[in-house]
C-alpha positions as CSV (number, residue, x, y, z in Angstrom):
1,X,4.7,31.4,-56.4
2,X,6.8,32.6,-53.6
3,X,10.5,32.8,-53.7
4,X,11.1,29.9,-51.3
5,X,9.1,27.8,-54.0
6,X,11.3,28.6,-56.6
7,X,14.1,26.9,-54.9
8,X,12.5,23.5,-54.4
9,X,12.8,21.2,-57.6
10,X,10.5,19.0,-56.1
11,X,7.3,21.6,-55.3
12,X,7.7,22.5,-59.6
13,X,7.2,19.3,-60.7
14,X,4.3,18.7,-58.3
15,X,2.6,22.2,-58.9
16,X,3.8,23.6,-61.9
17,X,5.6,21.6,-64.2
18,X,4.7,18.7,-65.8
19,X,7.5,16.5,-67.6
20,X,6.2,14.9,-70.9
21,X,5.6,11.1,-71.2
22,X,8.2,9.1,-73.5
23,X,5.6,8.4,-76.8
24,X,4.4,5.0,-76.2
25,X,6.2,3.6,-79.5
26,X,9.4,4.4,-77.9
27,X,9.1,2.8,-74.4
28,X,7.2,-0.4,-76.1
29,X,10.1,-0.5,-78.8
30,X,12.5,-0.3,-75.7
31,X,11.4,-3.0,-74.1
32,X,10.9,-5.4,-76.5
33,X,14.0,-4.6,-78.2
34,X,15.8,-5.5,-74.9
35,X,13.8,-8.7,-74.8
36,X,16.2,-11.4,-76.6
37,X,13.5,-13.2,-78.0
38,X,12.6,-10.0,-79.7
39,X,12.0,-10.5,-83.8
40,X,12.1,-8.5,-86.8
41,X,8.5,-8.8,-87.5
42,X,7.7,-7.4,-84.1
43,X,9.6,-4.4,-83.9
44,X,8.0,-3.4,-87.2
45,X,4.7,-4.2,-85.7
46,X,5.3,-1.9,-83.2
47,X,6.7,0.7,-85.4
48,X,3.5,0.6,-87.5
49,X,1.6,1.4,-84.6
50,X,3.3,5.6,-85.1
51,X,3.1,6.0,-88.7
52,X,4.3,9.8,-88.4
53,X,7.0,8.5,-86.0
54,X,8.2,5.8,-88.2
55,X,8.1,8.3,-91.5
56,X,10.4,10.8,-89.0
57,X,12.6,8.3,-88.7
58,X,13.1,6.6,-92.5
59,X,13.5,10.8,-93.1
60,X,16.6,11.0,-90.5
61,X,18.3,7.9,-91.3
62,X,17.9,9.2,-95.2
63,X,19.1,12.4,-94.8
64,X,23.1,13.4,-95.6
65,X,24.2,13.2,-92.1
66,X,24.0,9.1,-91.5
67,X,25.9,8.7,-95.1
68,X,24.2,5.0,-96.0
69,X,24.8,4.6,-99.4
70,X,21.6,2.3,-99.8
71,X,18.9,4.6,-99.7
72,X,15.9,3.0,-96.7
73,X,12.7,2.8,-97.8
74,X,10.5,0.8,-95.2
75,X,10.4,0.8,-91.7
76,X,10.6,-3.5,-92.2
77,X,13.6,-2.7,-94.8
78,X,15.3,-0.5,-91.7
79,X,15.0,-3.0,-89.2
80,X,16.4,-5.6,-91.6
81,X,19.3,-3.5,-92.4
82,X,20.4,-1.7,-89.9
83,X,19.0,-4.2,-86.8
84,X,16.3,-3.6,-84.0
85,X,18.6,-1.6,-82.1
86,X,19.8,0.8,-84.6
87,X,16.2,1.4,-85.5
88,X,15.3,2.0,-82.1
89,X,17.4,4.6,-81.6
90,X,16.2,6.6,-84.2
91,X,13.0,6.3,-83.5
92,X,13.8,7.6,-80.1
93,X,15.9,10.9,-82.0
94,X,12.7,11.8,-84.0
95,X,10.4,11.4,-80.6
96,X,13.1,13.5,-79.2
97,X,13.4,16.0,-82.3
98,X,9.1,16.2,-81.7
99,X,9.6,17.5,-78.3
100,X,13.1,19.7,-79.0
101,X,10.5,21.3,-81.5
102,X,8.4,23.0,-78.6
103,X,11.3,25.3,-78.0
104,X,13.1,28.4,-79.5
105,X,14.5,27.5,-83.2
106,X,17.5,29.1,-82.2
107,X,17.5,26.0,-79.3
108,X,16.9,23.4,-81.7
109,X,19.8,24.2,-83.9
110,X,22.1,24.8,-80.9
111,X,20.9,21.1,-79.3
112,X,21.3,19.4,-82.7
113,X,24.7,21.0,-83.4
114,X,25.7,19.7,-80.1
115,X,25.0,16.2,-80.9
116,X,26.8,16.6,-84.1
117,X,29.5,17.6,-82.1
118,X,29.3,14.6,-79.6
119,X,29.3,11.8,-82.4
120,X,32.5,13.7,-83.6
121,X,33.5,13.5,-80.0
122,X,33.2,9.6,-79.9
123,X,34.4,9.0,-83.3
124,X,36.9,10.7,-83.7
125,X,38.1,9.0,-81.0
126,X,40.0,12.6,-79.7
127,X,38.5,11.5,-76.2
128,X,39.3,8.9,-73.9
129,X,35.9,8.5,-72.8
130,X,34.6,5.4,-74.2
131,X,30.8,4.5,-74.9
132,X,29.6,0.9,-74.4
133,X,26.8,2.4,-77.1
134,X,28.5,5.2,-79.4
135,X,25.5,5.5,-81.9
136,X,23.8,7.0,-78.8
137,X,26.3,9.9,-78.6
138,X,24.5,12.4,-81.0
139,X,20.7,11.6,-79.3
140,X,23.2,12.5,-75.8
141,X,23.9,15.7,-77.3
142,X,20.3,16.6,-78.1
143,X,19.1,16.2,-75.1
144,X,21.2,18.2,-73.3
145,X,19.4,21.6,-73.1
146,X,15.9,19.7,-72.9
147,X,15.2,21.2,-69.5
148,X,15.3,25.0,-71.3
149,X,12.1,23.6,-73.3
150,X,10.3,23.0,-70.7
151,X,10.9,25.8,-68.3
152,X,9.6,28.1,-71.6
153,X,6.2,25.4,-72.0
154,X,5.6,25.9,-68.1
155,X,7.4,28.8,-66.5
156,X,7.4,31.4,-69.4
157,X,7.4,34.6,-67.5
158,X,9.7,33.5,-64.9
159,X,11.7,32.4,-68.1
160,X,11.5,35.4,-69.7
161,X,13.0,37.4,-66.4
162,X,15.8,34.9,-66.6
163,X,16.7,35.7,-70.4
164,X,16.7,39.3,-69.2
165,X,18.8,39.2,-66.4
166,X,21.4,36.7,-68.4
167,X,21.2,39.5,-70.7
168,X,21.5,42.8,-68.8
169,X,24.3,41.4,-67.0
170,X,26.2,39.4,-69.7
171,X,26.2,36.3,-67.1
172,X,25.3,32.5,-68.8
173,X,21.4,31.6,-68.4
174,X,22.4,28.7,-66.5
175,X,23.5,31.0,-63.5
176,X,20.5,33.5,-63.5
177,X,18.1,30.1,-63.8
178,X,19.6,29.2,-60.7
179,X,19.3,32.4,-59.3
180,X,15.8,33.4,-60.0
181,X,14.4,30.0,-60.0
182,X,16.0,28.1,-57.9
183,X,16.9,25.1,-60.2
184,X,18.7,25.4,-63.4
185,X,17.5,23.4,-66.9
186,X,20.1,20.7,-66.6
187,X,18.6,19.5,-62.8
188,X,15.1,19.6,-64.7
189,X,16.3,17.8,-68.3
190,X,18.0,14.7,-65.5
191,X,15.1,14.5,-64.3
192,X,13.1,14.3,-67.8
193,X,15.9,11.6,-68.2
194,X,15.2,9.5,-65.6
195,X,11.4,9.8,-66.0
196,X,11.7,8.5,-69.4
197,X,13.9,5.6,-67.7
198,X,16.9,6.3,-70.1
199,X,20.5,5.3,-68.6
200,X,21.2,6.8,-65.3
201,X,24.8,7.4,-67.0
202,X,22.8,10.1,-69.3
203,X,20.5,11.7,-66.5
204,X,23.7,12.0,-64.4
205,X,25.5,13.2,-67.4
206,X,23.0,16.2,-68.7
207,X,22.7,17.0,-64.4
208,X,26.2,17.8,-64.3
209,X,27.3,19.5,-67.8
210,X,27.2,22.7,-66.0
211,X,28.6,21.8,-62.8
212,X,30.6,18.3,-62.7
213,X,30.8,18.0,-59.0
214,X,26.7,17.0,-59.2
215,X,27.9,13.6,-60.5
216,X,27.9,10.9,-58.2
217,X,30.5,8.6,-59.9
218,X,33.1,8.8,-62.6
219,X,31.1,7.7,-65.9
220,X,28.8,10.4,-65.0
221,X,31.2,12.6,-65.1
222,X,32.9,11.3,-68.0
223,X,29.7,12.4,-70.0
224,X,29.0,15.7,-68.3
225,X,32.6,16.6,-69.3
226,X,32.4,15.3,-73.1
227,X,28.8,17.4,-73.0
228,X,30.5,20.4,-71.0
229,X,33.2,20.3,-74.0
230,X,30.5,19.7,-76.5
231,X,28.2,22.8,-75.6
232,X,31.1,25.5,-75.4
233,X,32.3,23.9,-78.8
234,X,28.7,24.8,-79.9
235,X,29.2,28.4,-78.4
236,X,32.3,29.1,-79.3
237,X,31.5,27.6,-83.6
238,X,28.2,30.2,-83.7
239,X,25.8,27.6,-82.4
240,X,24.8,29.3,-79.5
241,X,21.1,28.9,-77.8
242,X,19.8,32.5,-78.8
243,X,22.2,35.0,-77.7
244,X,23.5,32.7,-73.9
245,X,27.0,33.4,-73.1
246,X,28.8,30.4,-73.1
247,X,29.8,28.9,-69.5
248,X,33.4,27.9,-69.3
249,X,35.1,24.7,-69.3
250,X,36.5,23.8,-66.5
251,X,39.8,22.0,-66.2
252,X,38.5,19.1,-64.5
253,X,36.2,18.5,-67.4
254,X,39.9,18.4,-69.6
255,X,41.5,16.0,-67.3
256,X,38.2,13.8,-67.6
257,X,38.2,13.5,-71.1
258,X,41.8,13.7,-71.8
259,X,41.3,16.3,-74.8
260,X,44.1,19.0,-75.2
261,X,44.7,21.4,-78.0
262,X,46.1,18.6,-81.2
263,X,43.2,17.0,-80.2
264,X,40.7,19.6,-80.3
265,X,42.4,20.9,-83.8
266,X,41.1,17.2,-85.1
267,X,37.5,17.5,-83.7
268,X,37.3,20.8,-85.0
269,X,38.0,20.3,-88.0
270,X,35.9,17.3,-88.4
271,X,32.7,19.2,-87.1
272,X,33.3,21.8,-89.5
273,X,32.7,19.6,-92.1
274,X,29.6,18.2,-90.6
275,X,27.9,21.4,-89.9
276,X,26.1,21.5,-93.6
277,X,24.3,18.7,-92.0
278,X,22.8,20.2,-89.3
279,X,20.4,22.8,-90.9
280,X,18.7,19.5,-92.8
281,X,18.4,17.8,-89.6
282,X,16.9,21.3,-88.2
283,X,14.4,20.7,-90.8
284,X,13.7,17.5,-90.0
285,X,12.2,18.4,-86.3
C-alpha cells in the first residue's frame, strides 16, 4: 500500500477494509419497531429468530447496571415490560457488545466505561445538551472507539506502527493514526455508523469527538462535545484504551455542553458510583 493510499478513506474501504453488516435481527427489529402498526407478538417473533442475541440481551437488562427491580425472564416478558423500543435498543447494545469484543479488552472496558459515563452525562442532567432519545446515551458511548476495532481486524501491522509511534513519542493514537494512515478511527467508526443507517446525529457525533470542527451543524456537535468530555473523563478515571494518552478537551467542547467545574464535581461523583458496574457489563461482551 503506498503512502498516498493511506490518505484516502475511500480507497480503504474499497481495498482493504471491510465494515461489518448490522446483524439482521437488529435492522429487521429497527424497522418494524418504527413501523406504527408494529405489535408485541412481532417483535418477539423477530427476536426469536437470534436466540444468542436475545439471551445477550435478557443478561444486560438483568445485570446491576439497569437497576429493575423485577427481575426479566423472557424476551416476550421484555417487550411487554419495558416496550418494543426499549427492547430494541438493547438488543442493538449486545449486537454492539459482539462486535466491541473483536478488539483489545483493554478497548472494551474503556468503550463501555465511556457509555457509563454518557448516561451519567444525560441524566444527571449536568449538560445542557438534550437527547430526543436519552436511553441511547450509553449505546453512544460504546461506540465511540469502534473504528480502533476495525483498523486492528484489517490493518494490524499498520496498527501496530501506530501504537508504537503514539508510544515512543507520548502523542494520543488519534494523531499518529492520522499521521501514518491517513484517516483516524473516529472518520472510520462514522462511517460504520452510517452504514449501519443509525442517526446521522451519532455518525456526525463519533466523526468529530476528536476534532469538533468536522461537524456540519450544531447537534452534531453537541454530541461530539458530550463524547469528547466523556472519553477524557474515561482517561483521566483509569479507563484509558491500553496505555493512549488522553487528547484534550477543547474549550469549544465546554461552551457546547455548558459543563463547568460544580458540574463536573456532580458527574464525577455519580460515575464513581457506577463504575462497579462496568466490569459485569465487560463480562457480558
Amino acid at each position: 500500500m503506498s503512502s498516498a493510499d493511506t490518505h484516502d478513506i475511500d480507497y480503504l474501504l474499497d481495498e482493504v477494509i471491510t465494515l461489518p453488516s448490522l446483524p439482521t435481527t437488529v435492522a429487521n427489529l429497527t424497522e418494524l419497531v418504527n413501523d406504527p402498526a408494529c405489535s408485541l407478538a412481532m417483535v418477539g417473533k423477530v427476536i426469536g429468530t437470534d436466540p444468542a442475541l436475545a439471551i445477550k440481551s435478557l443478561r444486560l437488562v438483568n445485570s446491576a447496571y439497569y437497576g429493575l427491580r423485577e427481575k426479566i425472564t423472557s424476551v416476550e416478558h421484555a417487550v411487554v415490560l419495558l416496550g418494543p423500543k426499549v427492547v430494541k435498543n438493547l438488543i442493538f447494545t449486545a449486537a454492539v457488545f459482539d462486535t466491541l469484543s473483536e478488539g483489545e479488552e483493554s478497548l472494551l472496558r474503556h468503550s463501555v466505561s465511556c457509555g457509563v459515563v454518557m448516561r451519567t452525562l444525560v441524566d444527571s442532567g449536568a449538560s445542557k445538551m438534550r437527547f430526543a432519545k436519552p436511553e441511547e446515551s450509553f449505546v453512544f458511548g460504546l461506540l465511540h472507539d469502534v473504528g480502533k476495532i476495525i483498523f486492528q481486524q484489517f490493518m494490524p501491522a499498520e496498527y501496530g506502527q501506530v501504537i508504537l509511534t503514539a508510544e515512543t513519542r507520548g502523542i494520543p493514537r488519534v494523531h499518529a493514526e492520522r499521521e501514518i494512515l491517513g484517516v483516524d478511527h473516529a472518520e472510520l467508526g462514522a462511517r460504520l455508523a452510517v452504514k449501519w443507517k443509525l442517526p446521522d446525529e451519532l455518525a456526525g457525533g463519533i466523526n468529530g469527538h476528536h476534532d469538533i470542527s468536522r461537524c456540519p451543524n450544531e447537534a452534531h456537535k453537541g454530541l461530539a462535545a458530550l463524547l469528547c468530555i466523556a472519553d477524557n473523563i474515561c482517561h483521566a478515571s483509569g479507563f484509558a484504551g491500553a496505555d493512549d494518552v488522553a487528547p484534550p478537551v477543547p474549550p469549544e467542547a465546554w461552551a457546547i455542553t455548558g459543563l463547568d467545574g460544580r458540574a463536573m464535581i456532580q458527574v464525577l461523583d455519580r460515575f464513581f458510583e457506577s463504575v462497579k458496574d462496568i466490569d459485569e457489563l465487560v463480562a457480558l461482551a
